[in-house]
N, C-alpha and C positions, 0 to 999 in steps of 0.2 A: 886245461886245468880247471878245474870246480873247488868251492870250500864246504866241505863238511858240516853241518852246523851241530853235531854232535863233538867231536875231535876237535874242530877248527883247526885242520890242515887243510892244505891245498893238495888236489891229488889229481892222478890223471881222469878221464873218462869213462875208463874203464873199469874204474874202479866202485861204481852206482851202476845199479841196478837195470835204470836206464834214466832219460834224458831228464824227464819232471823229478827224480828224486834228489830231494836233499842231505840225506843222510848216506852216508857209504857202504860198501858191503858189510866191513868187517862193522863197522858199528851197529849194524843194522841188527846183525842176527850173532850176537855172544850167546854165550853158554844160558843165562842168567834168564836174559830175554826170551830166548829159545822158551825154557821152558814152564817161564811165566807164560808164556802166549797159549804154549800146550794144557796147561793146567786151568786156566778160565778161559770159559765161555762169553764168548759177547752177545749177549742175546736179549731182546727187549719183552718182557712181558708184557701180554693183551689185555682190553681191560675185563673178560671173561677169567683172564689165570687170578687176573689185583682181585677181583670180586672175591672167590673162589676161595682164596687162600684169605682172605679177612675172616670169611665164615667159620674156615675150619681153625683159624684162633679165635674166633670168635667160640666154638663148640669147647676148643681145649680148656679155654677159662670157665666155662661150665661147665665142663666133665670136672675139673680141680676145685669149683667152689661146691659140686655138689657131695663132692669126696668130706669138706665139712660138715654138709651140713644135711646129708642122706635124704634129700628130700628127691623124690621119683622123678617130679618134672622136671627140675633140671639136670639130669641122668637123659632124662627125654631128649631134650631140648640141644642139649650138646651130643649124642648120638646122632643127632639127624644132619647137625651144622657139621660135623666132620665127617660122615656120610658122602654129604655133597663135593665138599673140596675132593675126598679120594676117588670119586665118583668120576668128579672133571678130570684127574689127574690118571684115571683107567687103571688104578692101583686093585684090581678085581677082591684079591686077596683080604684088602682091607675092609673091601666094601661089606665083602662076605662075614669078617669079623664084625663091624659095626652093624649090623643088620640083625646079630643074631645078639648085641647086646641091647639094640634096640628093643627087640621082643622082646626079652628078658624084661627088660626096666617096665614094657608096657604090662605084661601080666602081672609082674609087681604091683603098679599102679593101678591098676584094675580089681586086682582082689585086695588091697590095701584099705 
């Protein structure tokens, strides 16, 4: 007999999973739990993804302050910082989007 330390009953052996576990079957895996575990990921980001993903809020707060204030280089400037993040993240689609409003913002900026 073992004690559960989920339930706090006493139950047979056979009722864990195996020998080191402290929690029992039935408690182990409910409905609830089940499919919290299915629904997130346990996963530790690198410090290339923390970089990565600073930038491209770093870019989106420039894309939104330049939406006030129309000025070309920070249209620039946040095109290239979210650039990189979808870049890292191999999102191709995006990259292609930002790339092409990149040129946009630079010929603007150019014949401006």
């Amino acid at each position: 007999m073992r004690y559960c330390n989920k339930c706090l009953k006493n139950k047979t052996d056979d009722k864990f999973k195996h020998k080191g576990k402290l929690t029992c079957k039935k408690c182990e895996y409910r409905f609830k739990q089940r499919i919290l575990r299915w629904v997130v990921e346990d996963r530790k980001m690198s410090i290339q993804e923390k970089l990565s993903s600073r930038i491209g809020y770093l870019g989106a707060g420039l894309l939104i302050s330049a939406q006030w204030t129309i000025e070309p280089v920070l249209y620039v400037l946040g095109f290239i910082c979210v650039t990189v993040q979808v870049a890292f993240r191999k999102q191709w689609n995006l990259v292609a989007l930002n790339l092409n409003g990149l040129v946009a913002w630079i010929t603007h900026f150019l014949k401006g």
